[in-house]
N, C-alpha and C positions, 0 to 999 in steps of 0.2 A: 716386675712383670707387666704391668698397663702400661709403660710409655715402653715396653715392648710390641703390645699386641699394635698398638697404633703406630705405630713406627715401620714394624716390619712383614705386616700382614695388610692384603686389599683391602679395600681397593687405593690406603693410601700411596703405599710403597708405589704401584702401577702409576700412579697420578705424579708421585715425585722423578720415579727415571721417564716418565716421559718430558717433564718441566724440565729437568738435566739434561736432556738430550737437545731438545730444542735450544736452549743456552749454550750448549759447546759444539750445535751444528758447524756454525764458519769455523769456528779456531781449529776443533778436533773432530769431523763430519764422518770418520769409520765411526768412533768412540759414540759421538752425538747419538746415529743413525742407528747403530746400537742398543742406544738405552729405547732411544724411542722405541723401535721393537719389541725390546723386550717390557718394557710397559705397557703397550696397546696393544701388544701381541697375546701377552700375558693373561692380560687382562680380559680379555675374549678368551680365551682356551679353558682358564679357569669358569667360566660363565656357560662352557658345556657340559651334558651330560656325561661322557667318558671320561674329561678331567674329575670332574665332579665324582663320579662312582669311584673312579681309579686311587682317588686320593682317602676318600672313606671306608673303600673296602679293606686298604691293609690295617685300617683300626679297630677292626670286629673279627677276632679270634676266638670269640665263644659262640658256642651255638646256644638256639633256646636249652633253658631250665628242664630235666624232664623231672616228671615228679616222683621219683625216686629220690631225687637228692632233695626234693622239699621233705619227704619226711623225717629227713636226719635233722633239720636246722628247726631253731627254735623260736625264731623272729623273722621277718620281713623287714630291711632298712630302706626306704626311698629319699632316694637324694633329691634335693633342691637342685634345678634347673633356671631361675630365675622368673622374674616377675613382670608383668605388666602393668604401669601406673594407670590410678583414676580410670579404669573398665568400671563402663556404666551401667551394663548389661546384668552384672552380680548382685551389685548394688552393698559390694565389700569393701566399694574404696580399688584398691589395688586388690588383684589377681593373680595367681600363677598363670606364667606364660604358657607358650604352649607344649617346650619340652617336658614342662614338667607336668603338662596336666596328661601328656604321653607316658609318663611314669606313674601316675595316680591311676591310671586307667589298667593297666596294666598288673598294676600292686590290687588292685580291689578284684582282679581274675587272680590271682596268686591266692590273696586271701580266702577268696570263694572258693577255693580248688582244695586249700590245706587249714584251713582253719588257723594259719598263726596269728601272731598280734602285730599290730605294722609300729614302726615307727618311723616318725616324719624329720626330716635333718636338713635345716637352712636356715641362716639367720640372718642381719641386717646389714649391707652393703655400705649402705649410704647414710645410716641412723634413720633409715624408715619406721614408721608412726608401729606398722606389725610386722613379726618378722617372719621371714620367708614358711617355715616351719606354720606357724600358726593358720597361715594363709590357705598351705596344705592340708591341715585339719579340719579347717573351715571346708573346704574342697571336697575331703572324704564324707563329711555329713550329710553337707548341703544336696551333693550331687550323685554319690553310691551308696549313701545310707548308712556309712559305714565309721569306725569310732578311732581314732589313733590312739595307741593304746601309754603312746611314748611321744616329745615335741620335744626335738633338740633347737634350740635356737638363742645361738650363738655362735655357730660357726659363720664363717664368710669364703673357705673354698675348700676345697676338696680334702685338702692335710687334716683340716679343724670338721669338716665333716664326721671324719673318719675318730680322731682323738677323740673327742666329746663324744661322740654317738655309744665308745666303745666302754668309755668312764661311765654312762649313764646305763647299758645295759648289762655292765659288771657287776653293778649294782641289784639287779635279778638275777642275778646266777645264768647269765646268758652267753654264749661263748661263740656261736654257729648260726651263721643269717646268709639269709639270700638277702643277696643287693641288687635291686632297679635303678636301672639308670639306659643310658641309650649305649646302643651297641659298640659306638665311637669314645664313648667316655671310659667306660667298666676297664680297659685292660692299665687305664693310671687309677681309677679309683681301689680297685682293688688290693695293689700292694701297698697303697697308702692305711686301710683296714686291717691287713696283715699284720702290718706295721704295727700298728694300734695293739692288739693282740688278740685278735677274732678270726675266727676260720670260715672261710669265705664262698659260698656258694653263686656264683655270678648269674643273675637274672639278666639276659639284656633285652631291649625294646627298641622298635624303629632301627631296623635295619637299611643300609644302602641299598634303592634299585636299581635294575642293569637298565642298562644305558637303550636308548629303545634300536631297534634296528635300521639300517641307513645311514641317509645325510642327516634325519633328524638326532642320531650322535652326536653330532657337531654343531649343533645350531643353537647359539648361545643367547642365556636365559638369565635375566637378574636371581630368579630361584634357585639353579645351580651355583652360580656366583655365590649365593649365601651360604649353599652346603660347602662347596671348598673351603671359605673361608673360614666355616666352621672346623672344617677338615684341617686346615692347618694352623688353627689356631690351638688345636689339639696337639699336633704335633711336635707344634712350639713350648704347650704346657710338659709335653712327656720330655723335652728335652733339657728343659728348666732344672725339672722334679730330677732327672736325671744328673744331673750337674750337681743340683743339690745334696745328692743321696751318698754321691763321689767324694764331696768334699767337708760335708760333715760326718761323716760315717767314724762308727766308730773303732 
């Protein structure tokens, strides 16, 4: 999966068929003029707000949580969204980035709203000094006052999220959780908890905004750039997980 994302997601992919194209300009100049296009063409389109909205909106198929369905679940699980190294401003070393501290924010209004217990799910990547999980804990103290009740960390992506999170809160007699996570992630994380064998209340957060009106649609921005590529780097994961669910099924 990682010399996938680098390989076939921006802005490398954009930057290789354009170096292809300039290379088989003379010999093959349709072909060439081609790649070129579609790598610098690409590569701007993606970098506006309509590709950018168009490409995240079809991955948020839940609406907000109402709090009906919070009082059937027994738990709150927040996924790890990854981390920021050496933030000095904490004074924690490393930090939750900022989708996730999008999820913490959101999990401490869930909490405040239903009284469950949260627990925090992400572990170490890289063989990092704390793991993602701990980071989050640190996070709900320091910053909402607030206690994790549960620190899964050990996983390192969404599958082990789910497994681990699900072995540890079997363990309480737990069965029915809302899950945080961003509105582009929840429609693969949730069958991966399913999976697991938890019933799944989908929390999602940070939703896609519409594209604003006009030319400024189209007027391309290193910031939407980052949402597409998030966007399909999503994409890429649900088609992975899919592939995989094909072919080890049992």
């Amino acid at each position: 999966m990682t010399w996938l994302k680098y390989l076939l997601l921006p802005p490398f992919i954009n930057v290789l068929l354009g170096v292809l194209g300039v290379l088989l300009w003379r010999r093959m100049p349709w072909l060439g003029a081609s790649m070129l296009v579609l790598g610098v063409g690409g590569l701007l389109w993606l970098a506006t707000p309509t590709a950018s909205h168009w490409l995240r909106a079809g991955l948020e198929p839940y609406p907000t949580v109402p709090m009906a369905e919070l009082e059937s679940t027994q738990a709150i699980v927040v996924l790890g969204g990854g981390r920021d190294y050496q933030s000095p401003e904490f004074g924690w070393g490393d930090a939750p980035n900022n989708a996730t501290w999008r999820r913490l924010g959101y999990a401490a209004r869930l909490h405040r709203q239903s009284g469950l217990p949260l627990l925090v799910s992400g572990g170490r990547v890289h063989d990092e000094e704390r793991a993602e999980a701990a980071l989050m804990a640190l996070a709900l103290k320091e910053s909402f006052g607030l206690e994790a009740a549960w620190q899964e960390a050990e996983s390192r992506n969404t599958a082990e999220n789910a497994r681990f999170s699900a072995a540890l809160l079997e363990q309480e007699g737990i069965s029915r959780v809302a899950l945080v996570s961003q509105a582009w992630h929840l429609p693969r994380a949730v069958p991966e908890f399913e999976r697991a064998g938890l019933a799944v209340v989908p929390a999602p957060t940070e939703f896609s905004s519409p594209p604003p009106a006009g030319w400024r649609a189209w007027l391309p921005r290193a910031y939407h750039l980052r949402h597409s590529s998030q966007a399909l780097h999503e994409w890429l994961g649900r088609s992975v997980y899919a592939l995989r669910a094909q072919l080890f099924r049992d």
